[in-house]
C-alpha positions as a printed Julia matrix, in Angstrom:
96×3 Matrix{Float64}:
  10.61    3.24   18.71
   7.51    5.26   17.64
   4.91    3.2    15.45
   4.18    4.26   12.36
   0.82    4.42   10.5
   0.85    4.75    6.89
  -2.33    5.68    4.8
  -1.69    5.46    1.03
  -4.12    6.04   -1.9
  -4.29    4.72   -5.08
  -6.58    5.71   -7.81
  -6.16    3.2   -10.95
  -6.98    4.23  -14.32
 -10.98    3.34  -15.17
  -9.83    0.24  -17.55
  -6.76   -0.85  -15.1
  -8.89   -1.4   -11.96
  -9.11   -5.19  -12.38
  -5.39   -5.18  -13.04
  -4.31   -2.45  -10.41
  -6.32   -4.46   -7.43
  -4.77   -8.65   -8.47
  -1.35   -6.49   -8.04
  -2.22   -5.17   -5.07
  -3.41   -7.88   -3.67
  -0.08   -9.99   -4.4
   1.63   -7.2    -1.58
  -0.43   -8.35    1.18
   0.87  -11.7     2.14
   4.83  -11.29    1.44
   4.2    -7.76    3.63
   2.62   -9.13    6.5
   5.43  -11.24    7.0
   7.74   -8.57    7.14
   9.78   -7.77   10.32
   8.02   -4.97   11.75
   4.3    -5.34   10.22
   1.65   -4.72   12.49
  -1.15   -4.76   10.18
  -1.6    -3.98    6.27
  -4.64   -4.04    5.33
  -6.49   -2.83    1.82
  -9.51   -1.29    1.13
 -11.37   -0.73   -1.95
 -14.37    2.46   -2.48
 -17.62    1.21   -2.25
 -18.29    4.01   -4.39
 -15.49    4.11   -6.88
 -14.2     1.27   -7.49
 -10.99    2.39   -8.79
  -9.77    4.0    -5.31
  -8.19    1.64   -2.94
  -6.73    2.54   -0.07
  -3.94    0.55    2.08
  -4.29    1.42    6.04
  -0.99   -0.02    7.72
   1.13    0.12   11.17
   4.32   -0.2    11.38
   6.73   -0.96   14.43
   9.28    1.86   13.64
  10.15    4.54   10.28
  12.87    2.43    9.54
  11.34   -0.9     9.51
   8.27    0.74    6.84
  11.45    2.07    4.71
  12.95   -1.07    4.65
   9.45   -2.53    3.02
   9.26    0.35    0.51
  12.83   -0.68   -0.62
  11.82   -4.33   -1.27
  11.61   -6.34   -4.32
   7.96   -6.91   -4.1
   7.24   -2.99   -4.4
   9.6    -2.67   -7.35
   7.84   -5.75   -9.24
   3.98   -3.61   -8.35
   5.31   -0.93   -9.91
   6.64   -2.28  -13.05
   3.78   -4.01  -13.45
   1.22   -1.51  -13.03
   3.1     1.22  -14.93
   1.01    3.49  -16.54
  -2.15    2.16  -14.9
  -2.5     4.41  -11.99
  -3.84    7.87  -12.21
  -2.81    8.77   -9.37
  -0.85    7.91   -5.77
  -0.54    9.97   -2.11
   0.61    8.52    0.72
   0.8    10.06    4.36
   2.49    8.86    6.86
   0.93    9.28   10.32
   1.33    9.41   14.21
  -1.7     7.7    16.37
  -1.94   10.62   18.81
  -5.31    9.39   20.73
């Protein structure tokens, strides 16, 4: 199995940041005790407030697609529907 690092980016709207941050805050502790979790951990812009950025590791592909398909992740996005301007998310290889 190859870990997996996943860097995702979320800008929230300029009056959704308080919102967009308590939701994404409810992810962390039902993810970290997901099988296959290694870390999954949130950041927020000390600049702009309204970008936060989740840096995770995961043991294997399958094991992060597993977490995308889970009921928490469906509930975040209902909830913050039309609150984020905007979302990327890379997924990465630790190469050194």
């Amino acid at each position: 199995m190859t870990k997996l690092t996943i860097i995702a980016n979320i800008v929230a709207n300029s009056d959704k940041i308080e919102l967009v941050k308590a939701e994404l805050l409810k992810l962390i502790e039902v993810t970290r005790a997901e099988e296959g979790c290694i870390n999954y951990d949130l950041h927020q812009d000390n600049e702009n407030p309204a970008h936060f950025t989740f840096y995770e590791n995961w043991a294997s592909r399958e094991l992060w697609q597993t977490h995308m398909g889970n009921t928490h992740l469906a509930e975040y996005m209902a909830a913050t529907e039309g609150a984020v301007a905007s979302f990327t998310l890379n997924e990465m290889t630790h190469i050194a």
